[in-house]
N, C-alpha and C positions, 0 to 999 in steps of 0.2 A: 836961648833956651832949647829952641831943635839941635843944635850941635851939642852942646850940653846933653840932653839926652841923647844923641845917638854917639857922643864919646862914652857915654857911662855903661849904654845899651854891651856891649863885650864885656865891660869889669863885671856888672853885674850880673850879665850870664855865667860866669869865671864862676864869680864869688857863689853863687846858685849850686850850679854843677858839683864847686867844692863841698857847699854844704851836703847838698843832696848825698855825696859819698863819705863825709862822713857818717851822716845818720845811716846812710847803708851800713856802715862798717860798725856802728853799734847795734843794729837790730841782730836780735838771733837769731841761730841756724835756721830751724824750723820757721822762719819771717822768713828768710832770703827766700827759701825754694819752698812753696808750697807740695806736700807731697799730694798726688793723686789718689784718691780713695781705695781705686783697686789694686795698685801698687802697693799700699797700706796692708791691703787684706793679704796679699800674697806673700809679702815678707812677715805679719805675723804667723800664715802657714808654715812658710820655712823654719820658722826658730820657734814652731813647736816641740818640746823635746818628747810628749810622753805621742804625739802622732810617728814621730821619727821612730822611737823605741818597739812599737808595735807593729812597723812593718819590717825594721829590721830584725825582728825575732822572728815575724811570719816568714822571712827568705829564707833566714839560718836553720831554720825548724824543715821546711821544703827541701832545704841544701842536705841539711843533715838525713832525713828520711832517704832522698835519693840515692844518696853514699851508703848508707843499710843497706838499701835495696840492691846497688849493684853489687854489692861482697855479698850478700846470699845467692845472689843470682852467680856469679862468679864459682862461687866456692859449691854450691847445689849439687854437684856432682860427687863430691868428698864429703859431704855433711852427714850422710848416714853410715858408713866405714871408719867417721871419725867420730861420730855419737856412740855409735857400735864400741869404740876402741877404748872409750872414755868410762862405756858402764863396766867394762869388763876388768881394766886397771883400776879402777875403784873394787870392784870384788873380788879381785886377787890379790889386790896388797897386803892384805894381813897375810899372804902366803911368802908373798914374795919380802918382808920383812922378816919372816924367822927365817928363811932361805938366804937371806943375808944375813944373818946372825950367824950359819952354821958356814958359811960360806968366809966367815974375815972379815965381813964387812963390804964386799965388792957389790956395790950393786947394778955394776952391766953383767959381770959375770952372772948373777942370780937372774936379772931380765932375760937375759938369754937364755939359759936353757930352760925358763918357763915359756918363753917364746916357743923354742923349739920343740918339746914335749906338747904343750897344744898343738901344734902344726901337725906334726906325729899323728896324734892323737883324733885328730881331724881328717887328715888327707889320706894315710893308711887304710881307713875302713870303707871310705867312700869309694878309694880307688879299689881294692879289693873286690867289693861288693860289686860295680861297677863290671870290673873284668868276668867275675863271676858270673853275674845275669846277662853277660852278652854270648860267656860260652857256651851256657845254657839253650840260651835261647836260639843260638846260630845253631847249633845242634838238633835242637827239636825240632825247627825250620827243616833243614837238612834230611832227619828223617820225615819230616812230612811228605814233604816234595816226591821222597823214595817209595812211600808207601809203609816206612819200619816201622813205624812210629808207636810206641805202643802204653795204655795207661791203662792202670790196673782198674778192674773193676770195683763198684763200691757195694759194701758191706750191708748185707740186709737190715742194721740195726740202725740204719739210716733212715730206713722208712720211719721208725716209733719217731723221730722226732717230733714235737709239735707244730704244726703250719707250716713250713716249709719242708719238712723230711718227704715226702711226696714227690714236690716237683725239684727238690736237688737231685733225690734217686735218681728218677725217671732224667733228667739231662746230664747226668754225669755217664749213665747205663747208654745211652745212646752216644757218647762222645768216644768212650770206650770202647763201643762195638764199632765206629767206625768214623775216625776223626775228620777223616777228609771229608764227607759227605755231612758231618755236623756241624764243620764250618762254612760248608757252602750253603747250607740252606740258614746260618744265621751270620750272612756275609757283613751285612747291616750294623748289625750288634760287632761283632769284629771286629770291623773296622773303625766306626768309633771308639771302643775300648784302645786299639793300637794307636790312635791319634790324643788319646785321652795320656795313655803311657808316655807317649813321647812327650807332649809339653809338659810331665810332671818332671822326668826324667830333666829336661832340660833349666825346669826351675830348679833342681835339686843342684843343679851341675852351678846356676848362676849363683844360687846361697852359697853354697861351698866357697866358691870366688872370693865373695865379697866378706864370710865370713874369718877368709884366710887373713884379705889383705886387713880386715878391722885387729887381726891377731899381729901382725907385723908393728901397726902403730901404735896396738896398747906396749909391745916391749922394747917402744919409742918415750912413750909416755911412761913408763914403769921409775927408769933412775929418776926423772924432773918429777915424781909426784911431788916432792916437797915445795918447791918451784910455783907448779901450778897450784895447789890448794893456797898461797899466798893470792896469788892472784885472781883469783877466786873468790876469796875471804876480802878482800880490799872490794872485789866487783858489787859483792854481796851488802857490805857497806856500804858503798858509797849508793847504792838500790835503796835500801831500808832506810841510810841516814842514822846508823846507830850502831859501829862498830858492834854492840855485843849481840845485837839483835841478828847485824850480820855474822855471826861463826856461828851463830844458835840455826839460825837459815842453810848456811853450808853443812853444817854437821848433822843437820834433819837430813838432807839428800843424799849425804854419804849414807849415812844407817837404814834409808829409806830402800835401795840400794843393794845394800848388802842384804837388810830383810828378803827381799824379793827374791835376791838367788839363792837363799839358804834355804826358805821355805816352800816356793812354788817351784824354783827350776830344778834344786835340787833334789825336793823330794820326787818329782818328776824322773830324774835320771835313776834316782836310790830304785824306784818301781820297776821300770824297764830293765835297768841292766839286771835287778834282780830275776822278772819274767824270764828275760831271755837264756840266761843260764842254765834257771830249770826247766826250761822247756827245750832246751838245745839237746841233752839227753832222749827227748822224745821222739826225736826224729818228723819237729811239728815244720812244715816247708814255709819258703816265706820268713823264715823267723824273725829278721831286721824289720819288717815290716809292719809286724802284731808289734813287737818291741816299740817302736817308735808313734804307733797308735797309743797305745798306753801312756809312752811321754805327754802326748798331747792331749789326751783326755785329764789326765793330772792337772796338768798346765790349765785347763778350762775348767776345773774342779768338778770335774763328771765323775761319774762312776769309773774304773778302770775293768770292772767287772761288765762291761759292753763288749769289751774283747777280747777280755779273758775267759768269757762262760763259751762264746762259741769253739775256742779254742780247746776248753776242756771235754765238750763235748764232741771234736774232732778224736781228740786223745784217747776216749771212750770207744769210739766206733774203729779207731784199728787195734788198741793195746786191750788184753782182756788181764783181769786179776786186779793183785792187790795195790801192782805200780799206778794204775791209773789212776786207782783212789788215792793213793798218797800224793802223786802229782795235784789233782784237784784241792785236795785239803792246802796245800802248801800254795798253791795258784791262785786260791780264792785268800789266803794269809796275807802275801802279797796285795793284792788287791783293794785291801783295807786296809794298809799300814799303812795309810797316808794319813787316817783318822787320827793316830798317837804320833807320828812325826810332825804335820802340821802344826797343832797348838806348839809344838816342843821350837820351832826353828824358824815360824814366822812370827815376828813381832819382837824377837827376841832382843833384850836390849835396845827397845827405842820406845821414847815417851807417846809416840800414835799409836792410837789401838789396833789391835791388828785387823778387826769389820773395814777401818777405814785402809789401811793397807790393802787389804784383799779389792775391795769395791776400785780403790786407782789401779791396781794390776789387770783385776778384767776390763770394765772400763778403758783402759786404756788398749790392751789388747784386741779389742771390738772395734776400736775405731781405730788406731794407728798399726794395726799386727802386733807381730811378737816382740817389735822392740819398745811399743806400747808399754808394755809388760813393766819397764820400769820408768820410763816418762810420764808415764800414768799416775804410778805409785808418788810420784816425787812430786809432780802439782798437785795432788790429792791431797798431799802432808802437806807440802808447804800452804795450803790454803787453808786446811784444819789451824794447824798453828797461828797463822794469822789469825785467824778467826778468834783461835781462844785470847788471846793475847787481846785483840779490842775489846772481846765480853769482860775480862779480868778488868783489861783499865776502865771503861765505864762504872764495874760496880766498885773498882777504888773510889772513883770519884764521888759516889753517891754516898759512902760510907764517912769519905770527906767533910760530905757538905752536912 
């Protein structure tokens, strides 16, 4: 019996063993290896899909804003000579398409010499002007220095002025009788007025620059308009999500645009250069300078008659007779043609009313400056537009239901 069992004592471990690995070999996965609870919890974390999906959009989103950021920051330098280039090819196209009409068709030849004729038309006067007031003024320097120096005295009809005819008399009469000793007792005043001229002088010189080089890339931008308004139009889509909603979005900003120059800048320019003409016969000094007050009193819809009444009054106290009066009657015509130009050429052809047009021009001018003037204008419309557009589809809705 004892060898008996300890002969069977090995089969029967054998047969044990066998069995026991059978049944291993039928129990399931999940039997063989118990997983561990936190190991559980952590692979249901990994193969969550919608945890996974919301921080890969938060990176993509971070990644993508970075990338923004660095091409603005990159290109910052060129963004306002090429904003600049972009409002201006957009307001001269409709020129620059009949000038290719009369031209064969060509349209680098047409970009060109509007390129060039603006350039002209820009750098010519600045530079002239420029040489002019430095001859001037090195001159009068010159005689000062010598003692030559000599300014005519002012007209007793200067006293009747109201409020100030008084005290301009009385410091012009003294400037007159003895310039040297009128600027040394107002060395103070002098000298800031001369530090005040140089850094305007030197902004005028950085405008000019910049508004040359924005001239070079709009008749850059002139041939490709076709080009870029696709691109544009697709942008402006795939923005709204509604191809028609995007060309209605694109084509507000064009018109937005064009309004702006036809009725604020350019009635602005139609004022001045008209001022300046008839007042160039008068022999009024300074004249680029009233001129260009004028533009910008325009521009800000002030009265233009702030710098035109002292100027006619200028005109009165050296011109005697009947020219002076005709100059003023015509000065002050002037002055007020902005009243029947404006309604006439802002608004013109575009579905914004022109209150909201005007409010994004200054609006915008107040806060960004003068190229405000038309960025202003174009988020002002395009937020009107939106705007009408949700109020429309609501009351379809209601009307609907």
């Amino acid at each position: 019996m004892g060898m008996h069992e300890k002969g069977q004592g090995p089969v029967s471990s054998v047969t044990s063993g066998l069995t026991a690995r059978q049944g291993f070999a039928t129990l399931p996965a999940k039997q063989l290896v118990a997983p561990l609870p936190g190991r559980n919890r952590m692979a249901s974390q990994k193969t969550n899909p919608s945890s996974m999906s919301v921080y890969d959009m938060a990176i993509r989103l971070l990644l993508l804003l970075a990338l923004l950021w660095g091409v603005l920051y990159i290109v910052q330098p060129f963004l306002v000579p090429v904003l600049w280039a972009a409002i201006l090819a957009i307001a001269i196209y409709p020129l620059h398409q009949r000038l290719q009409a009369l031209l064969g068709g060509r349209q680098r030849l047409a970009s060109t010499l509007i390129t060039l004729l603006a350039l002209t038309g820009l750098l010519v006067p600045v530079a002239l002007g420029s040489l002019s007031t430095f001859e001037s003024v090195s001159g009068q320097l010159a005689q000062l220095e010598q003692g030559t120096l000599e300014i005519a005295p002012p007209r007793e009809k200067l006293r009747d002025w109201p409020l100030v005819g008084e005290r301009i008399y009385s410091a012009w009469e003294a400037l007159a009788a003895d310039p040297r000793a009128y600027l040394k007792a107002h060395e103070e005043t002098v000298r800031k007025t001369v530090h005040t001229a140089i850094a305007a002088a030197e902004g005028l010189l950085e405008g000019t620059l910049l508004f040359a080089v924005s001239l070079i890339i709009m008749g850059v931008f002139l041939p490709a308009a076709g080009r870029w308004s696709l691109i544009f139009e697709r942008l402006a889509a795939r923005l709204s999500g509604n191809a028609e909603m995007g060309r209605e979005l694109l084509q507000i900003s064009i018109d937005s645009i064009r309004s702006v120059a036809n009725g604020v800048v350019g009635v602005a320019i139609i004022q001045g250069v008209a001022f300046g003409l008839v007042s160039w016969p008068m022999g009024v000094p300074y004249l680029a300078l009233w001129a260009g007050l004028v533009m910008l009193l325009t521009i800000l819809q002030l009265p233009a008659l702030i710098v035109i009444g002292p100027v006619i009054a200028y005109v009165f106290a050296q011109t005697d007779g009947i020219q002076a009066t005709v100059y003023a009657i015509i000065a002050v015509l002037i002055g007020m043609s902005d009243v029947v130009l404006k309604p006439m050429l802002l608004g013109k052809g575009v579905v914004i009313p022109m209150p909201v047009i005007l409010i994004g021009a200054l609006g915008g001018m107040f806060s960004m400056g003068l190229i405000g003037l038309f960025t202003g204008t174009v988020i002002v419309s395009l937020g009107y537009l939106l705007l009408r557009r949700w109020l429309d589809s609501q009351a379809e809705a209601v009307r609907e239901v």
